[in-house]
matplotlib code that plots the C-alpha trace (Angstrom):
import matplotlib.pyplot as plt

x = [-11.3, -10.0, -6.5, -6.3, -7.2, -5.2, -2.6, -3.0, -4.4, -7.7, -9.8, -9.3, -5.3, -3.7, -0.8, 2.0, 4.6, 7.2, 8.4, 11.4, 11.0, 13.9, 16.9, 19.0, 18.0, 21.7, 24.3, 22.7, 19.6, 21.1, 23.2, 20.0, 17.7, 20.2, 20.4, 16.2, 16.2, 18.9, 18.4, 14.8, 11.4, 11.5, 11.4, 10.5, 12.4, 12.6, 15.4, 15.3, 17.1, 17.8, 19.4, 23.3, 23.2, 21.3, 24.4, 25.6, 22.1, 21.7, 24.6, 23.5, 20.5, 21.9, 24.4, 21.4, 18.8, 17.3, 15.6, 12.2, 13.0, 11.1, 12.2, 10.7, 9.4, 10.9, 9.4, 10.1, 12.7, 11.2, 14.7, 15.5, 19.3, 19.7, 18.9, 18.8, 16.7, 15.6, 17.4, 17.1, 18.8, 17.2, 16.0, 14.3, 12.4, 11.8, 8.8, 9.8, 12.1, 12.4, 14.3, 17.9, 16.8, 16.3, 13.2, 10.2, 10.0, 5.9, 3.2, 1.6, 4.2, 4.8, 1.0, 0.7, 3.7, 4.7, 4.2, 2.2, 5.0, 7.6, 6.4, 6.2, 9.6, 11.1, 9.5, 10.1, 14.1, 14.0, 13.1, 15.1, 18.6, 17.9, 17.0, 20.1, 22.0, 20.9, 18.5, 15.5, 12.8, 9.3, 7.3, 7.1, 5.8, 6.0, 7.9, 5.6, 3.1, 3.1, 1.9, -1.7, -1.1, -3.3, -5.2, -3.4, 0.0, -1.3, -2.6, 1.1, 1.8, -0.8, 0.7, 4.3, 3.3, 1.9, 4.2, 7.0, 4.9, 5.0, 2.8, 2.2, 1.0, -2.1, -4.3, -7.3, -5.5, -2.4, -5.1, -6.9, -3.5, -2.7, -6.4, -6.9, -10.3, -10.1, -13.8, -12.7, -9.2, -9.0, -10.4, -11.5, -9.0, -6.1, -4.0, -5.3, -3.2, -6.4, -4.7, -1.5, -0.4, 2.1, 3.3, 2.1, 3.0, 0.9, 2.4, 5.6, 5.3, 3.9, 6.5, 4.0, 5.1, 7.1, 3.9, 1.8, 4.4, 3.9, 0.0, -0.4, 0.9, -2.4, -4.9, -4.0, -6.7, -7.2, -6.1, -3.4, -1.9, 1.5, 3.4, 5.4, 8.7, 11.6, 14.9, 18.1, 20.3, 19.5, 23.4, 24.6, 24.2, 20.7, 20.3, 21.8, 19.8, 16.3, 17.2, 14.1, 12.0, 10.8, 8.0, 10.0, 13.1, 16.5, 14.8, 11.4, 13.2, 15.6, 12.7, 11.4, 14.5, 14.4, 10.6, 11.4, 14.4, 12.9, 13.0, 9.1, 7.7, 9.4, 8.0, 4.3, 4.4, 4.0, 1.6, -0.7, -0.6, 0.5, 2.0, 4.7, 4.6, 6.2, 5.9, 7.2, 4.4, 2.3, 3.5, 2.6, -0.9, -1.8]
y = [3.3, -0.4, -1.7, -1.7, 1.5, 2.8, 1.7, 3.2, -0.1, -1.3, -3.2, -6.0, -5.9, -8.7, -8.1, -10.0, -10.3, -13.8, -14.1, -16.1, -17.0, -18.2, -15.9, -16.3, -20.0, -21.1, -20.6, -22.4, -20.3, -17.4, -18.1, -19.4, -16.3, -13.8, -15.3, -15.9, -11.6, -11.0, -13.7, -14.9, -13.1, -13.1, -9.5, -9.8, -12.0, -11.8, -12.8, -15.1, -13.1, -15.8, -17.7, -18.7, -17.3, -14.0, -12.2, -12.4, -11.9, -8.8, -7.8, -8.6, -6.5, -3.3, -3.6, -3.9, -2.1, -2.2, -5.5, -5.7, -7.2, -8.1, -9.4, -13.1, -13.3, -16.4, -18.7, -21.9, -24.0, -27.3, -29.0, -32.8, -31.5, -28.2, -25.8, -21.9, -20.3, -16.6, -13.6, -12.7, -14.7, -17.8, -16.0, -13.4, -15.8, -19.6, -20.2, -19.9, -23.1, -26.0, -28.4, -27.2, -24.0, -23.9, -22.8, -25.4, -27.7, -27.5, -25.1, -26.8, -26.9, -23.3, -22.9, -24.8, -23.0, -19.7, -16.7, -13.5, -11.6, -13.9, -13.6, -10.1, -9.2, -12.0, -10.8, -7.1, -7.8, -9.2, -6.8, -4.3, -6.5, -5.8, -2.3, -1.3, -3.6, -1.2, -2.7, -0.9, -3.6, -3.0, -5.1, -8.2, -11.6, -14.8, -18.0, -20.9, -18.7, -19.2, -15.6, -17.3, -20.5, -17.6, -15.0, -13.1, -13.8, -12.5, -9.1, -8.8, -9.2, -6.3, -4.2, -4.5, -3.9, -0.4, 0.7, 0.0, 1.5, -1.8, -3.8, -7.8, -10.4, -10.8, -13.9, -15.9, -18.9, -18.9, -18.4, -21.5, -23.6, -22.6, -22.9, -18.9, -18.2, -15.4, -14.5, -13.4, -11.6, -9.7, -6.3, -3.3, -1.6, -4.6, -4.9, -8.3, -10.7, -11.7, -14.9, -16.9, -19.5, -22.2, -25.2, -28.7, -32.1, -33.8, -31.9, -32.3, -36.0, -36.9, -34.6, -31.8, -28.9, -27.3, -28.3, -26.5, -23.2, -22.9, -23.3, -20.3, -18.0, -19.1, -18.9, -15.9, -14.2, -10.2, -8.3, -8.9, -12.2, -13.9, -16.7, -17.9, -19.8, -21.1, -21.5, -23.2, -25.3, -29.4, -29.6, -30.9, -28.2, -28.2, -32.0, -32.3, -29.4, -31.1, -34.4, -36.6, -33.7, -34.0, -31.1, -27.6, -30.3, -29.3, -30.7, -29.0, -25.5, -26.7, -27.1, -24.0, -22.3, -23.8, -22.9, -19.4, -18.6, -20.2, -18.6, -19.9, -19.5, -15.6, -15.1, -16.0, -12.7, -10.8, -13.5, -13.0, -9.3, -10.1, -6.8, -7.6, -5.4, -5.2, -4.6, -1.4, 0.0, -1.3, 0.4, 3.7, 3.1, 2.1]
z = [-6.4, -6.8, -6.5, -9.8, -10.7, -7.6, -9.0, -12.9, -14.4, -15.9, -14.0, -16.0, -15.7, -14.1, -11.7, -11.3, -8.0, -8.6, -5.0, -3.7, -0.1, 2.2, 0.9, 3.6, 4.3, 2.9, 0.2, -2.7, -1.6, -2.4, -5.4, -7.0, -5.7, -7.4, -10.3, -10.8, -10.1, -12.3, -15.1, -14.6, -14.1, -10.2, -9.4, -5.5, -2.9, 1.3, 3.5, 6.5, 9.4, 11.7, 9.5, 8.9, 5.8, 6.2, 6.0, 2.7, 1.3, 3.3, 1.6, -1.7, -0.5, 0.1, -2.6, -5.1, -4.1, -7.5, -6.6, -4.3, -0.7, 2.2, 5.7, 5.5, 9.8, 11.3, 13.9, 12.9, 11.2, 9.7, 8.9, 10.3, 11.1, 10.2, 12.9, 13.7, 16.4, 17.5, 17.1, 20.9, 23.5, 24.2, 27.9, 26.6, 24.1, 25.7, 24.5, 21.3, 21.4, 21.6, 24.8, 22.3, 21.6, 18.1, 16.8, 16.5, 13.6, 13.1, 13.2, 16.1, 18.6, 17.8, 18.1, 22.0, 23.3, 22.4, 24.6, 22.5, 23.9, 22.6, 19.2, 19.4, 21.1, 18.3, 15.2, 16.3, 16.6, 13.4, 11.8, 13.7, 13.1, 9.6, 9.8, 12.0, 8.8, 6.5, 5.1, 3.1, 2.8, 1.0, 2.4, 5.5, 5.4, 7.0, 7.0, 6.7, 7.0, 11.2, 12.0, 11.0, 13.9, 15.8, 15.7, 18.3, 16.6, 13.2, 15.0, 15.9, 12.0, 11.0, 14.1, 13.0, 9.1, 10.8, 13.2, 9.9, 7.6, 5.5, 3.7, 5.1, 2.7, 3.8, 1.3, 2.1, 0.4, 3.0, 5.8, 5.1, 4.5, 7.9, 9.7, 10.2, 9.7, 6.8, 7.2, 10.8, 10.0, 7.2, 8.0, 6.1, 4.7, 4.6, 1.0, -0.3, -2.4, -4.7, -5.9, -4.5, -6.5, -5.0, -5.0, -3.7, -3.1, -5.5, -8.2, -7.0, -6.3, -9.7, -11.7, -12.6, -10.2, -13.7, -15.6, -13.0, -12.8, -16.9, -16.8, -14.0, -16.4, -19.1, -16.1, -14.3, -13.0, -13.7, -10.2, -7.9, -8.1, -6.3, -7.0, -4.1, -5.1, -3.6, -5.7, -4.6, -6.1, -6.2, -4.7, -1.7, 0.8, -0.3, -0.2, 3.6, 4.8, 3.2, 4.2, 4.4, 3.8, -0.1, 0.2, -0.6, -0.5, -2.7, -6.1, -5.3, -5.3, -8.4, -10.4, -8.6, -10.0, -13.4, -13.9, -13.4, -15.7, -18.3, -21.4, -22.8, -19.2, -19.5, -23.1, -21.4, -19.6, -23.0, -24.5, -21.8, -20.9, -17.5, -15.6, -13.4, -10.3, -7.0, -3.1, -4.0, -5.5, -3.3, -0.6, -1.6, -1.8, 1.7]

ax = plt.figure().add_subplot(projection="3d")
ax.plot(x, y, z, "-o")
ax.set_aspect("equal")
plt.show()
């Protein structure tokens, strides 16, 4: 049996998650995340544990635990001046950091330097801060998609998803963004996003990322698809925290937010048979 027919559909059904990243990230991040689940058509979002904000959106997350939440895996924070870093003392996690001990801005440095047993004792505490919390997530995934830098570090990804009994977002398209051979790790056996739609500069930088968010819904392909968003607030906590930093900046994720609590974007749902699911369900078929 398919995914699809696992899951009660016809094989020609094609599943929806709307996923808001970086919950946690900072105040307008979560003011805008709460009100795409409660206003808009998101219906899945995941929270940045080492982050100043984490707090009140775990809160959020236990008060309403209606909405689907994962725990978004940290190990790198790409921000000019706004810094956070591990969960774990610095000690237990050098590696990990960087000469101030915040967290590495880029893929590559966190690629050349970290320890396998850093990554593993750091994304392992994160999830456990949020699991002593309280917290009931459905599902983990990753934060710039840096459990892919390596192979090694993505086997600790697919052993955490196991040991928690969760599923990890696991897509051939986030692979390749991050230069993880797919062919050579996804295995028999994993839950695989089918189609993940995000994002890019190009769109972004000739105004056409809300064009792009509208024409996904008309091309969605039949299986299990993703769209990976990030709303927050074009306002200036989200300006000085994406300071010089225009990809995923503070009007990237307005129009992010806009896109997705639109009321013709919503009504495409319907129009095009599109059947919104969530981690949640897919955690009871693994």
């Amino acid at each position: 049996m398919n995914l699809l027919t696992r899951l009660g559909f016809s094989k020609n059904s094609k599943l929806l998650i709307i996923h808001a990243d970086d919950a946690g990230l900072s105040h307008s991040e979560n003011m805008a995340t709460i009100e795409s689940l409660k206003k808009g058509m998101v219906n899945s979002y995941s929270i940045m544990v080492p982050c100043p904000w984490y707090y009140e959106m775990a809160c959020f997350a236990k008060s309403n635990p209606e909405f689907d939440y994962g725990i978004h895996l940290t190990l790198t924070c790409e921000w000019e001046y706004y810094k956070f870093g591990p969960v774990l003392p610095i000690s237990e996690v050098r590696s990990l950091v960087d000469e101030n001990g915040h967290f590495y801005k880029k893929r590559g440095n966190l690629k050349e330097s970290a320890s396998i047993e850093d990554v593993e004792k750091e994304l392992d505490a994160q999830i456990k801060k949020a699991l002593k919390f309280g917290l009931k997530p459905t599902h983990i995934d990753s934060h710039m998609y840096s459990v892919g830098t390596r192979p090694e570090f993505f086997e600790i990804y697919r052993a955490l998803g196991k040991k928690y009994k969760l599923p990890i977002m696991i897509s051939r398209q986030l692979m390749e963004m991050v230069g993880l051979n797919p062919d050579e790790n996804i295995k028999d056996g994993d839950l695989l996003i089918e189609k993940a739609h995000f994002g890019i500069f190009d769109y972004f930088e000739f105004g056409k990322l809300g064009d792009y968010y509208s024409k996904v819904f008309d091309n969605l392909v039949s299986g299990l698809n993703i769209i990976l968003i990030h709303p927050a607030f074009n306002d200036n906590e989200m300006k000085g925290i994406t300071v010089n930093h225009p990809n995923f900046g503070s009007e990237w994720r307005q129009i992010d937010f806009d896109s997705f609590t639109d009321q013709e974007n919503i009504s495409k749902l319907k129009k095009n048979n599109i059947e919104l699911i969530t981690w949640n369900d897919l955690k009871y078929i693994q």
